[in-house]
Steps between C-alpha positions, in 0.01 A plus 500: 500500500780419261555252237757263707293518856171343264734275351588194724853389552648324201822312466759454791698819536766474709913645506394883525753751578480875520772784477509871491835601307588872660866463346609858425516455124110505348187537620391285812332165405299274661473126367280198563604162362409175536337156324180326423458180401172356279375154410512623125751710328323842352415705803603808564561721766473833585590744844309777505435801744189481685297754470380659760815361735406457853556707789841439643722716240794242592365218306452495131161255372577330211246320266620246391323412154490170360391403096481145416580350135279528247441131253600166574820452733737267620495404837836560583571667875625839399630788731554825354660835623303773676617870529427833608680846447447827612682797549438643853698694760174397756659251718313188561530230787346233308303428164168317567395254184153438487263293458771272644590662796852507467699760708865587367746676747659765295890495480659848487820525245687803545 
C-alpha cells in the first residue's frame, strides 16, 4: 500500500487539468495541474507515481502526497499549486489522483 492511499484526504483539491503535449518539437509531455487549498498556510504538496499502477495501462495513479507545516501557524485559508511532469510517449485517457479519487480526462496537444 502506498504512502497517499494510508494517508486520508487532506485539503480541498479541486481545478485539475491534464495534457499530453505531442507537438513535433521535444519530447512528448504529459502534465497534471491543479490547486489545494488548507486552513493554514505551510503545506505542501506533492504528485507522485503510484507504484505499482493498476491494471488498465490507460490510466496513470497518482499519489498525491500531502506535508503539513511544521511550528506555530497562522490560520489563514491558503491554496497552493499542485503539479506533475513526466516525459512519456504512453498515451493515457485519464490520470487518477488518489487518495481523493479524482479522475482527470487527458487533453491531447498536437
Amino acid at each position: 500500500m502506498s504512502e497517499a492511499t494510508r494517508q486520508p484526504a487532506v485539503g480541498k483539491c479541486r481545478n485539475w487539468y491534464a495534457w499530453h503535449d505531442f507537438m513535433p518539437i521535444g519530447t512528448p509531455t504529459l502534465r497534471v495541474k491543479g490547486e489545494c487549498t488548507f486552513g493554514t498556510p505551510g503545506y505542501t504538496v506533492v504528485l507522485k507515481k503510484a507504484e505499482p499502477q493498476g491494471i488498465n495501462p490507460r490510466i496513470l495513479i497518482l499519489d498525491k502526497v500531502v506535508t503539513p507545516p511544521t511550528g506555530v501557524v497562522a490560520q489563514v485559508v491558503t491554496t497552493v499549486p499542485v503539479g506533475y511532469e513526466e516525459e512519456t510517449s504512453t498515451k493515457y485517457d485519464e490520470v487518477e489522483i488518489r487518495p481523493d479519487g479524482a479522475r482527470i480526462k487527458v487533453k491531447i496537444t498536437s
